[in-house]
TIVO-2410 file (N, C-alpha, C; in nm, 3 decimals):
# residues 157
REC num residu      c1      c2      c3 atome chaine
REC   1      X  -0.061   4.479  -5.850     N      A
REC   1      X  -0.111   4.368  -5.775    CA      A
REC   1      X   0.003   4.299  -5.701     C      A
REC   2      X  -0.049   4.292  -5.532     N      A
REC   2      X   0.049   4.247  -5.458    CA      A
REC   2      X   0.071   4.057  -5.438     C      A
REC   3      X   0.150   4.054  -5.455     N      A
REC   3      X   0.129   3.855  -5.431    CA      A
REC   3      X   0.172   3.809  -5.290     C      A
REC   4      X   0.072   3.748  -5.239     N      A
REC   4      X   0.109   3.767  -5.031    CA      A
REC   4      X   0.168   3.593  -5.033     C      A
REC   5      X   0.237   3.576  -5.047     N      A
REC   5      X   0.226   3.431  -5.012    CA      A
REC   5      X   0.304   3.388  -4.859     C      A
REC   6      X   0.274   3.327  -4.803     N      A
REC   6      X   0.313   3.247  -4.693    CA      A
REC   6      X   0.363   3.443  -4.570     C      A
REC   7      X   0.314   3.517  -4.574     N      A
REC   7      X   0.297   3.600  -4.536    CA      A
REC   7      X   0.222   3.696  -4.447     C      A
REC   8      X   0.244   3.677  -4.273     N      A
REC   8      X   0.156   3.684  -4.181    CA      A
REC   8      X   0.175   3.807  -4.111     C      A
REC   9      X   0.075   3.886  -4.074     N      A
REC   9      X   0.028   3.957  -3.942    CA      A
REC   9      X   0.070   3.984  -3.851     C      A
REC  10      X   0.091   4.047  -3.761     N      A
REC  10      X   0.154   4.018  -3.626    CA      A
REC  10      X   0.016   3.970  -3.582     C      A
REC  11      X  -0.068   3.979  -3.576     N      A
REC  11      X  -0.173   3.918  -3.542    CA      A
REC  11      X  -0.211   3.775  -3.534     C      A
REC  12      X  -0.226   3.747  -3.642     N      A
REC  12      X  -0.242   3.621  -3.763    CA      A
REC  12      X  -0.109   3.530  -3.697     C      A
REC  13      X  -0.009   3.588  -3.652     N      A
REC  13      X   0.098   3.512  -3.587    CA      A
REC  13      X   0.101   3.487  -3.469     C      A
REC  14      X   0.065   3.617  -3.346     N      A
REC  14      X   0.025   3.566  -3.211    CA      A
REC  14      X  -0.110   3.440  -3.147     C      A
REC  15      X  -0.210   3.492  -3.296     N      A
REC  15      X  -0.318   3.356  -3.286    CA      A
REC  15      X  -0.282   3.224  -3.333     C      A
REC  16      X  -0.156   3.207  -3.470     N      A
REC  16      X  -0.086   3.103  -3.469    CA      A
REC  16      X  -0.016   3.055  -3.373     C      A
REC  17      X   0.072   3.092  -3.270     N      A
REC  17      X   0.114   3.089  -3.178    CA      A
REC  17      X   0.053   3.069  -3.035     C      A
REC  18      X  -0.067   3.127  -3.025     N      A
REC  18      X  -0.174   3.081  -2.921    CA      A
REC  18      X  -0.232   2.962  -2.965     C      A
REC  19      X  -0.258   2.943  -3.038     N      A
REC  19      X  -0.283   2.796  -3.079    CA      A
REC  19      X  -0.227   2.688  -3.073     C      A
REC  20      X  -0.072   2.676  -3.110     N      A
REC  20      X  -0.008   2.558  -3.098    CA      A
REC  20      X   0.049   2.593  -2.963     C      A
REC  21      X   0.056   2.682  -2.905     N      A
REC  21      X   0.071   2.649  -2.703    CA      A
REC  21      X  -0.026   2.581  -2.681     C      A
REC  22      X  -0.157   2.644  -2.692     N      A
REC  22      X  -0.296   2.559  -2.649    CA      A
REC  22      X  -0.290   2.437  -2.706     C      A
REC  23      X  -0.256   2.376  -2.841     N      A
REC  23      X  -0.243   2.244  -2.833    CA      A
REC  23      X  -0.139   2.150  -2.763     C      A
REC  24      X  -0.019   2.238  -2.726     N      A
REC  24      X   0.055   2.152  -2.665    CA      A
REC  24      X  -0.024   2.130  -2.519     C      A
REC  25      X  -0.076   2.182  -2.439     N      A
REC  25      X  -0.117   2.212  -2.350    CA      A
REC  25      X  -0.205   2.091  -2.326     C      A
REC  26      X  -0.320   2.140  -2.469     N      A
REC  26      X  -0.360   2.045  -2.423    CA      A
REC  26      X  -0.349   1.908  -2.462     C      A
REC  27      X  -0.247   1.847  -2.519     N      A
REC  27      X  -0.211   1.713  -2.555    CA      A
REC  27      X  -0.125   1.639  -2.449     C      A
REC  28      X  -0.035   1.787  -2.363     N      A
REC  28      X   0.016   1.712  -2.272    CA      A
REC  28      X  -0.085   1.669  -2.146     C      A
REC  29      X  -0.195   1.751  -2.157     N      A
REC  29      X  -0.338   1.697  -2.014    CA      A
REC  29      X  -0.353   1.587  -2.042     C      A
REC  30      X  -0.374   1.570  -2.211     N      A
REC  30      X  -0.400   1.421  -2.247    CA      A
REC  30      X  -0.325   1.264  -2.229     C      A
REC  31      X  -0.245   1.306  -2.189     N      A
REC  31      X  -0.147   1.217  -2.200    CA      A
REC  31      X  -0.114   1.226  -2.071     C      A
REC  32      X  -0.091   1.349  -1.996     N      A
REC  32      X  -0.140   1.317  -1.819    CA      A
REC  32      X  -0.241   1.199  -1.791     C      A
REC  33      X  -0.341   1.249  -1.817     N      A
REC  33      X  -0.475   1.166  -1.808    CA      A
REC  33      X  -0.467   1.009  -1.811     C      A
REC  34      X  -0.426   0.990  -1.940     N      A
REC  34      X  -0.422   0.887  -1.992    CA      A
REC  34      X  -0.287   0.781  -1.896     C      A
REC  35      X  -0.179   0.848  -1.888     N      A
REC  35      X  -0.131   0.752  -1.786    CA      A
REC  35      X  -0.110   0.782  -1.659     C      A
REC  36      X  -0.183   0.848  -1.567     N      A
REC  36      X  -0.177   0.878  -1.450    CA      A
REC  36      X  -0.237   0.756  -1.387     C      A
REC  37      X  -0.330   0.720  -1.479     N      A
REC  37      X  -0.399   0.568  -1.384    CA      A
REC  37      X  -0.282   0.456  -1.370     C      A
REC  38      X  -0.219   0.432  -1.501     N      A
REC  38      X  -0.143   0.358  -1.513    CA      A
REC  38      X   0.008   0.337  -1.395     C      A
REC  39      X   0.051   0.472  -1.377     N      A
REC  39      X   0.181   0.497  -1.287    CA      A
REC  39      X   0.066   0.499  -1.179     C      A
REC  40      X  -0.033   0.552  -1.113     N      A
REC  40      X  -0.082   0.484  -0.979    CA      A
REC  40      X  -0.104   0.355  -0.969     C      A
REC  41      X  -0.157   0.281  -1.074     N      A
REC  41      X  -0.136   0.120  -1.039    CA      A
REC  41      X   0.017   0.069  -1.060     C      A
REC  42      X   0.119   0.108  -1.116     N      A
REC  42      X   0.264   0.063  -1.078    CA      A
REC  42      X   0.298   0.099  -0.932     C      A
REC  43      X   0.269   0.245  -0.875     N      A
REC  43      X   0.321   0.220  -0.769    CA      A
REC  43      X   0.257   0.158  -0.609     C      A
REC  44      X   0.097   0.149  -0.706     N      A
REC  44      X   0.099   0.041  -0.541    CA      A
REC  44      X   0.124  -0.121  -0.604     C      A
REC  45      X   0.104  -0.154  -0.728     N      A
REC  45      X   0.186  -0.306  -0.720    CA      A
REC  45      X   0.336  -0.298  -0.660     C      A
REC  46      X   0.422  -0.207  -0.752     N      A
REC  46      X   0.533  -0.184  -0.680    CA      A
REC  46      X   0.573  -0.185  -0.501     C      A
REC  47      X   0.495  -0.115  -0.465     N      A
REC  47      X   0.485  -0.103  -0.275    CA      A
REC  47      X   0.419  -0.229  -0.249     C      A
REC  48      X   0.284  -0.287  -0.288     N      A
REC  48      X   0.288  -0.465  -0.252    CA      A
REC  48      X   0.368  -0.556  -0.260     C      A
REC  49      X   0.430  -0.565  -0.392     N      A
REC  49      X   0.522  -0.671  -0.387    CA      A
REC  49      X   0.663  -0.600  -0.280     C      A
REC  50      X   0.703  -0.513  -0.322     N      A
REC  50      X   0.788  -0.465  -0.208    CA      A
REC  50      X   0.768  -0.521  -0.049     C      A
REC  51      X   0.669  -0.519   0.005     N      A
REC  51      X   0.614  -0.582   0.113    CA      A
REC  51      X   0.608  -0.673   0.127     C      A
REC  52      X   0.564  -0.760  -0.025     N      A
REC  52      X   0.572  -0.925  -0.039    CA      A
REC  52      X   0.645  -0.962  -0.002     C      A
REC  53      X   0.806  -0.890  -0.038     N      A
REC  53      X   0.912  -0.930  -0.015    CA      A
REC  53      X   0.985  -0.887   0.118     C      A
REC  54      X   0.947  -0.861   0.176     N      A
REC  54      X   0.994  -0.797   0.294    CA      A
REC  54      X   0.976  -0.879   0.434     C      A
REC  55      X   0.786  -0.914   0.380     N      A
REC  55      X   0.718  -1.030   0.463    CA      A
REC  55      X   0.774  -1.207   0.457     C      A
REC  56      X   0.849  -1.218   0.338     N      A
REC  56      X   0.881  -1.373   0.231    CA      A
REC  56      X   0.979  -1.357   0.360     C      A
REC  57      X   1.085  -1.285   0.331     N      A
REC  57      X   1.212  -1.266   0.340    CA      A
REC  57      X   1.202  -1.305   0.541     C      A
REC  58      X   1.123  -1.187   0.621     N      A
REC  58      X   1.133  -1.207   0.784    CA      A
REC  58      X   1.116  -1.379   0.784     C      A
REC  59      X   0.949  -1.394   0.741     N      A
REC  59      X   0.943  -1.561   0.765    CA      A
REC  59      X   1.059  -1.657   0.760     C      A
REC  60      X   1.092  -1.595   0.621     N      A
REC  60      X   1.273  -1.733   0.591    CA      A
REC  60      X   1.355  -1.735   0.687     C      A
REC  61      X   1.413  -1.601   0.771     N      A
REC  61      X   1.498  -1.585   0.857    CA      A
REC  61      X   1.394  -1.651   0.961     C      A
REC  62      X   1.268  -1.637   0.999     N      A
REC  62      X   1.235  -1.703   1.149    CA      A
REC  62      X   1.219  -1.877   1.127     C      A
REC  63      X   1.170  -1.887   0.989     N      A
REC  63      X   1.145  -2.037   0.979    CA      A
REC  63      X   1.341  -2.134   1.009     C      A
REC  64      X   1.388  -2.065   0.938     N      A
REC  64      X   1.514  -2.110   0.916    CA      A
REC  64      X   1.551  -2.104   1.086     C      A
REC  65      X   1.559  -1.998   1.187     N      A
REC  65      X   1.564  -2.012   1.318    CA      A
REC  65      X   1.498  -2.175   1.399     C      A
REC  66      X   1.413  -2.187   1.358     N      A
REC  66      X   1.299  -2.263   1.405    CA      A
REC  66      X   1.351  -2.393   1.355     C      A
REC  67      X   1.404  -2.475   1.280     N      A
REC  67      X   1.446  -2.570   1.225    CA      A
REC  67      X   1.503  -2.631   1.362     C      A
REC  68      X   1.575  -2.606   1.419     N      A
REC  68      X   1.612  -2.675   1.538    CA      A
REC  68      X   1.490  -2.715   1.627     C      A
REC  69      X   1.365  -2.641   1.612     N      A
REC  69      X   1.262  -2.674   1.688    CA      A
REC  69      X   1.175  -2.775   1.608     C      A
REC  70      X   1.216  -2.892   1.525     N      A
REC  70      X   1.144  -2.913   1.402    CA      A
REC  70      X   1.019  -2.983   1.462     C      A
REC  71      X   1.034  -3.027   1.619     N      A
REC  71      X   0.904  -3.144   1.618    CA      A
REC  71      X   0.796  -3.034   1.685     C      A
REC  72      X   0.818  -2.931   1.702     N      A
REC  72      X   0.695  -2.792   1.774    CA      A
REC  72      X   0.637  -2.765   1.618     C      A
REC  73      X   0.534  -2.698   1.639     N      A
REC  73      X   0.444  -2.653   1.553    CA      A
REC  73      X   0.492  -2.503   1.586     C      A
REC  74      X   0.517  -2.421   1.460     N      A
REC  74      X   0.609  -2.314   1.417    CA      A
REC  74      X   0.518  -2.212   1.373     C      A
REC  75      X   0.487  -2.104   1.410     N      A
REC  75      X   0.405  -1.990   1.311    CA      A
REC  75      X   0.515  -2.009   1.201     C      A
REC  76      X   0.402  -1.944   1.084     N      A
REC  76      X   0.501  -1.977   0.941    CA      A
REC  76      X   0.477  -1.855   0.908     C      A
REC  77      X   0.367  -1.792   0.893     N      A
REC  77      X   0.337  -1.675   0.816    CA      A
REC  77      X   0.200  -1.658   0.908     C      A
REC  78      X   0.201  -1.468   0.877     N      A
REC  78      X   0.069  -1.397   0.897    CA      A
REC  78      X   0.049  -1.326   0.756     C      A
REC  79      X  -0.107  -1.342   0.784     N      A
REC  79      X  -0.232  -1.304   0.731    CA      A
REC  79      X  -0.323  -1.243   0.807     C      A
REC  80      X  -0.300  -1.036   0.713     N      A
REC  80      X  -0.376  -0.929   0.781    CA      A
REC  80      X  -0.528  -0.946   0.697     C      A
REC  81      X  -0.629  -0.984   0.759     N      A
REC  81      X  -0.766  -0.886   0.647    CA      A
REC  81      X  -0.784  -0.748   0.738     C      A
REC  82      X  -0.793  -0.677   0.647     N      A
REC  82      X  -0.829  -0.555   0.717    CA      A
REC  82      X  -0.982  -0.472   0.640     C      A
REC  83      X  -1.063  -0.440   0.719     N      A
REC  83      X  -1.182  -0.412   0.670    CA      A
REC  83      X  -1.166  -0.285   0.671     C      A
REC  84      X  -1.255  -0.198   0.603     N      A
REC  84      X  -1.220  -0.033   0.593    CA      A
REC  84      X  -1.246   0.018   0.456     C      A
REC  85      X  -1.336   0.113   0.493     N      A
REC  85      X  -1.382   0.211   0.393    CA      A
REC  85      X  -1.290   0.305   0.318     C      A
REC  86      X  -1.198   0.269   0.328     N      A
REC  86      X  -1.057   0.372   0.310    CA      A
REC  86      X  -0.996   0.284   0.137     C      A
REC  87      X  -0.929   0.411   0.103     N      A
REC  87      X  -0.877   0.332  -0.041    CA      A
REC  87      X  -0.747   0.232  -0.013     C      A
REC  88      X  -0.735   0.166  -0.102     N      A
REC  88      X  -0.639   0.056  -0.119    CA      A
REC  88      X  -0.507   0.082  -0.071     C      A
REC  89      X  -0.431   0.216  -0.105     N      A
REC  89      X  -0.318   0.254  -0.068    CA      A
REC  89      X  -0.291   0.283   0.107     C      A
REC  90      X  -0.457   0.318   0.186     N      A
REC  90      X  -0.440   0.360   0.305    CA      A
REC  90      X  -0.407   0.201   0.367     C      A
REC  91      X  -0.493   0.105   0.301     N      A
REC  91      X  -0.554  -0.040   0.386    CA      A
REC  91      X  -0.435  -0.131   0.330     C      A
REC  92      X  -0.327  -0.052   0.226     N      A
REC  92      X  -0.165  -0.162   0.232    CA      A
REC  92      X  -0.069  -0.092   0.311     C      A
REC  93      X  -0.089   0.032   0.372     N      A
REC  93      X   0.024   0.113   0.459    CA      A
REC  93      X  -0.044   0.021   0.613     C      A
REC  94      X  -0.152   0.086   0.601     N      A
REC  94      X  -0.232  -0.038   0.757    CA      A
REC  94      X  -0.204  -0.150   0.785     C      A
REC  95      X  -0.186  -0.233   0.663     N      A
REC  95      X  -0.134  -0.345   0.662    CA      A
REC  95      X   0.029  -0.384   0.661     C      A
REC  96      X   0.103  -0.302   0.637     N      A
REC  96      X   0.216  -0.310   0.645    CA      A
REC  96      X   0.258  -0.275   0.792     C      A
REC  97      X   0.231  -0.158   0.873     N      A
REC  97      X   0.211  -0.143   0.990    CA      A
REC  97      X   0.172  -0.254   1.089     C      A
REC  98      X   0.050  -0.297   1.049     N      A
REC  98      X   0.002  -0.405   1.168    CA      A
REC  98      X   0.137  -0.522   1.135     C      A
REC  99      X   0.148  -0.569   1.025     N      A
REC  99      X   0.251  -0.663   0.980    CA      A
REC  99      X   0.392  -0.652   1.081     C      A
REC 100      X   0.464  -0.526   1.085     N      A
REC 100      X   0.561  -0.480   1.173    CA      A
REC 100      X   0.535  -0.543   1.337     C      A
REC 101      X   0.394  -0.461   1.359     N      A
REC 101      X   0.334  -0.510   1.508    CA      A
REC 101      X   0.393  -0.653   1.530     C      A
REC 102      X   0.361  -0.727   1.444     N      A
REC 102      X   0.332  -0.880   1.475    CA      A
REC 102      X   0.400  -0.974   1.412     C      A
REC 103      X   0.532  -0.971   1.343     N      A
REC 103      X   0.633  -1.070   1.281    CA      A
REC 103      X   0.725  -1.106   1.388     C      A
REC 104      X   0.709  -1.047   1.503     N      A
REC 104      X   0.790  -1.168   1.592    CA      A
REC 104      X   0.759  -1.244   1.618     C      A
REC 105      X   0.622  -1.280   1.610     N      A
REC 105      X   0.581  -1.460   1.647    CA      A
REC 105      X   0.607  -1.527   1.529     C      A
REC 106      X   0.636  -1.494   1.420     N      A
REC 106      X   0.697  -1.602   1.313    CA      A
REC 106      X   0.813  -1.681   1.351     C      A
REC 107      X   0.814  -1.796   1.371     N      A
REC 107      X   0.928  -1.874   1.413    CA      A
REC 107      X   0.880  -1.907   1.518     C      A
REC 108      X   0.791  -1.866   1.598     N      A
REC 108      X   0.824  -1.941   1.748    CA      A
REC 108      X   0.695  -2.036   1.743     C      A
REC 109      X   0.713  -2.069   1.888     N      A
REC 109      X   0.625  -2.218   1.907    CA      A
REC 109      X   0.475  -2.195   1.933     C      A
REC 110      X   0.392  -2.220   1.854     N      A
REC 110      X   0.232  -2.141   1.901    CA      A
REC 110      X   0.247  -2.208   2.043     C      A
REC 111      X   0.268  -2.302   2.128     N      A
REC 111      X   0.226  -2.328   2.241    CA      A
REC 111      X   0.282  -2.263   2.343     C      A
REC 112      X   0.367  -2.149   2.270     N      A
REC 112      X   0.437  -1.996   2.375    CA      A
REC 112      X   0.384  -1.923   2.339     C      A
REC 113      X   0.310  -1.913   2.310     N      A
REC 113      X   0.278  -1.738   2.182    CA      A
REC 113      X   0.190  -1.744   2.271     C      A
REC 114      X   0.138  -1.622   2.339     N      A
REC 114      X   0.018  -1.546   2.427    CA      A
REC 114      X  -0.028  -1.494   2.345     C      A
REC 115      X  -0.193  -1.594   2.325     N      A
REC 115      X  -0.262  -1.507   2.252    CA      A
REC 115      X  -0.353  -1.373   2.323     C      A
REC 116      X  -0.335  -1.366   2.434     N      A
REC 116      X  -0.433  -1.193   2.451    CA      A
REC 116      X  -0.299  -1.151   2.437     C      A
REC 117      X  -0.219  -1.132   2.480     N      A
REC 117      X  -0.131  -1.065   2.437    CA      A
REC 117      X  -0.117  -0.995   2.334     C      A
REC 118      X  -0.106  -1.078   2.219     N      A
REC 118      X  -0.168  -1.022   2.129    CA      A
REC 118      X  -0.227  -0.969   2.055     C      A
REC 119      X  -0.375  -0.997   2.112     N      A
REC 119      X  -0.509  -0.956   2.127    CA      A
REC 119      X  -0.464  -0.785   2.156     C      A
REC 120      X  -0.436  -0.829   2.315     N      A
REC 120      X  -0.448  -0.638   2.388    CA      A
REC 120      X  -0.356  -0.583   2.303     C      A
REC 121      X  -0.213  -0.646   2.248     N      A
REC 121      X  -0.154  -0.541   2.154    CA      A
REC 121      X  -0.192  -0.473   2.012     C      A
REC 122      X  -0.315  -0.536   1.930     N      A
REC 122      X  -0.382  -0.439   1.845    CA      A
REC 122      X  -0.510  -0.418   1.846     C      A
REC 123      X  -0.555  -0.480   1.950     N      A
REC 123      X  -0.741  -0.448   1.948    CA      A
REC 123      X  -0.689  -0.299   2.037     C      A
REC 124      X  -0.803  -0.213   2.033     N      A
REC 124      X  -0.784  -0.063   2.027    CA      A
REC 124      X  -0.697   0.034   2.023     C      A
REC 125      X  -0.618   0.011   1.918     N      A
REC 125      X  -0.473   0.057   1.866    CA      A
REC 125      X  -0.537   0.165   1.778     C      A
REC 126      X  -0.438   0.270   1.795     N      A
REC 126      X  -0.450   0.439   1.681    CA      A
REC 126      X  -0.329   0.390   1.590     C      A
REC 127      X  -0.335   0.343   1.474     N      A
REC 127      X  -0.194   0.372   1.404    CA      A
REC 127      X  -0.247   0.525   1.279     C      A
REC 128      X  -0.114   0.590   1.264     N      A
REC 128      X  -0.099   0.720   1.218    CA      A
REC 128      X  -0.039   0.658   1.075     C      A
REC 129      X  -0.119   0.734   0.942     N      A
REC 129      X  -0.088   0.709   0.801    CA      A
REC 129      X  -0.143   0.779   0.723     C      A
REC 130      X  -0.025   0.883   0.665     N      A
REC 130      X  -0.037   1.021   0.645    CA      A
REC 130      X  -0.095   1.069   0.736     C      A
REC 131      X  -0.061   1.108   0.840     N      A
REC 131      X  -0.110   1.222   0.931    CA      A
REC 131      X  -0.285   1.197   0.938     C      A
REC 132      X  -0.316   1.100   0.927     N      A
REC 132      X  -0.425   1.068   0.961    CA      A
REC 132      X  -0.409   0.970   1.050     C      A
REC 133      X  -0.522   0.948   1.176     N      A
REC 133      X  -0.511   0.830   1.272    CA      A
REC 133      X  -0.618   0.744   1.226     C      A
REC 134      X  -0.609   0.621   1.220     N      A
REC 134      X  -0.677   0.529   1.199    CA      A
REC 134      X  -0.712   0.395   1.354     C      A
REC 135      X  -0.806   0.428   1.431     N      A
REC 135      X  -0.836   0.316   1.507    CA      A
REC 135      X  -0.813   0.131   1.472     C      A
REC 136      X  -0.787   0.042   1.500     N      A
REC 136      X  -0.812  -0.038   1.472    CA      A
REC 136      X  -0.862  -0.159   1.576     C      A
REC 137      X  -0.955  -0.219   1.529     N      A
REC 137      X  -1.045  -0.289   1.649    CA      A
REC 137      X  -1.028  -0.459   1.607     C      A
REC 138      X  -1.010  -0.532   1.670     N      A
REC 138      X  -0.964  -0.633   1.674    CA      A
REC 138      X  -1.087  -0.767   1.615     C      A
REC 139      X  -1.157  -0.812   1.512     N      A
REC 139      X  -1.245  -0.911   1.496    CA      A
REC 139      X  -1.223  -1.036   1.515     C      A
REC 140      X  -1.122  -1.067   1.458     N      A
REC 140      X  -1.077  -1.192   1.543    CA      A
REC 140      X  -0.940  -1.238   1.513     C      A
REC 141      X  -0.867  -1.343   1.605     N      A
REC 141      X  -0.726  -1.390   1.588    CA      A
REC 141      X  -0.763  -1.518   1.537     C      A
REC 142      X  -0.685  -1.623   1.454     N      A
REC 142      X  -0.680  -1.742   1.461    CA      A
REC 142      X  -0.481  -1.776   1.491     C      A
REC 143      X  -0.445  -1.825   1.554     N      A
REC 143      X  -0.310  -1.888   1.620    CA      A
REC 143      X  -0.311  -2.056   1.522     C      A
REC 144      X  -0.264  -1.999   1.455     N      A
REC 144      X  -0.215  -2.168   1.373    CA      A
REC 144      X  -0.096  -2.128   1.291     C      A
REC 145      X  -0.019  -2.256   1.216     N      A
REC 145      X   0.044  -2.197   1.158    CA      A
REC 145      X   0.092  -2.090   1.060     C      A
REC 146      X  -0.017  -2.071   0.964     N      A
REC 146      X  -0.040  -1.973   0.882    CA      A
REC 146      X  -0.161  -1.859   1.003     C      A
REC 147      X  -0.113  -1.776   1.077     N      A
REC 147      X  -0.186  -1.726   1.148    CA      A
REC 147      X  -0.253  -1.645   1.105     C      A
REC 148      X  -0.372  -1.606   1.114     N      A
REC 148      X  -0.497  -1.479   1.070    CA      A
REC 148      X  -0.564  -1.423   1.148     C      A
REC 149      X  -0.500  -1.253   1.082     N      A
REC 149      X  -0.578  -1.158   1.211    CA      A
REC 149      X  -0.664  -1.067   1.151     C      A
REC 150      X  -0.803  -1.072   1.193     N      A
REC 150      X  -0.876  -0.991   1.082    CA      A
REC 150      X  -0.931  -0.860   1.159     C      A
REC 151      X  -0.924  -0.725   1.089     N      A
REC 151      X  -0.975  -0.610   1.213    CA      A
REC 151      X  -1.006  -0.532   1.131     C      A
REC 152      X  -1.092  -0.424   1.198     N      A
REC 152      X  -1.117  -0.324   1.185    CA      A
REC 152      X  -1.100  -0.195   1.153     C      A
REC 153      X  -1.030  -0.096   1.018     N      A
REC 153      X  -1.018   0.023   1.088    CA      A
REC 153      X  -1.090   0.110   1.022     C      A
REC 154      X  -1.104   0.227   1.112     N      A
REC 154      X  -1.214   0.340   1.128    CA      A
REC 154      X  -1.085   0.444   1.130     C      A
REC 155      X  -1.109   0.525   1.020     N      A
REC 155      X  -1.036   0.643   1.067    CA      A
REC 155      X  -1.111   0.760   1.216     C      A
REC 156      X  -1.023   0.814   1.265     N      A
REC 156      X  -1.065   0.870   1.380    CA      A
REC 156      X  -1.093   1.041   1.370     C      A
REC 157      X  -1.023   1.071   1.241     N      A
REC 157      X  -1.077   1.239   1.252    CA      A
REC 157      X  -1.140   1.275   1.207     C      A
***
């Protein structure tokens, strides 16, 4: 009488071995899974506040310009709404874009600022994000100090 103890197969060993691959496998999906949501919401808070700061920062340099102009009424800041069927990450690149368009009127005197000017520079505008074009159509301007431009976009392809 033979005594087998702790004593395997080549068989019995390649299915031990297929097994704990397949569990690593699949514990690491699990754990994909599980924080993939998490690192996509870090990196668009990350890329917003990044922008936050980008937008804080132009205003300070134009407001700080503008101090010599103290008795004019000063754009202080813009405010994009942007409407769009598109996910969050397309409609903060859109918004960072239009933002670019339009931070040179921060600092100056609304009673210089041309508003069609303005107007014609993003009402029927293509901006490109990821290789996609996105139209954007102009709903309306308000020209005050905290200025607000609210629009449209439609992707185009």
């Amino acid at each position: 009488m033979k005594f087998r103890f702790l004593t395997l197969t080549r068989h019995e060993l390649y299915q031990l071995l297929a097994t704990f691959i397949l569990g690593l496998i699949i514990g690491a999906l699990v754990i994909n899974l599980i924080t993939a949501r998490q690192i996509d919401q870090l990196i668009y808070k990350n890329k917003e506040l990044t922008n936050q700061i980008q937008a804080q920062n132009d205003e300070l340099e134009k407001l700080e310009e503008s101090l010599a102009n103290r008795k004019w009424k000063v754009v202080q800041n813009i405010k994009i709404i942007i409407e769009t069927e598109e996910n969050k990450h397309i409609k903060q690149q859109l918004e960072e874009k239009l933002y670019e368009l339009l931070k040179s009127i921060i600092g100056r005197q609304m009673n210089k600022i041309d508003g069609t000017l303005i107007s014609n520079t993003i009402d029927d505008r293509v901006i490109l994000v990821d290789s996609a074009n996105y139209k954007i159509n102009l709903i309306w301007l308000l020209l005050q100090q905290e200025t607000i431009v609210k629009v449209e976009a439609t992707s185009t392809d």
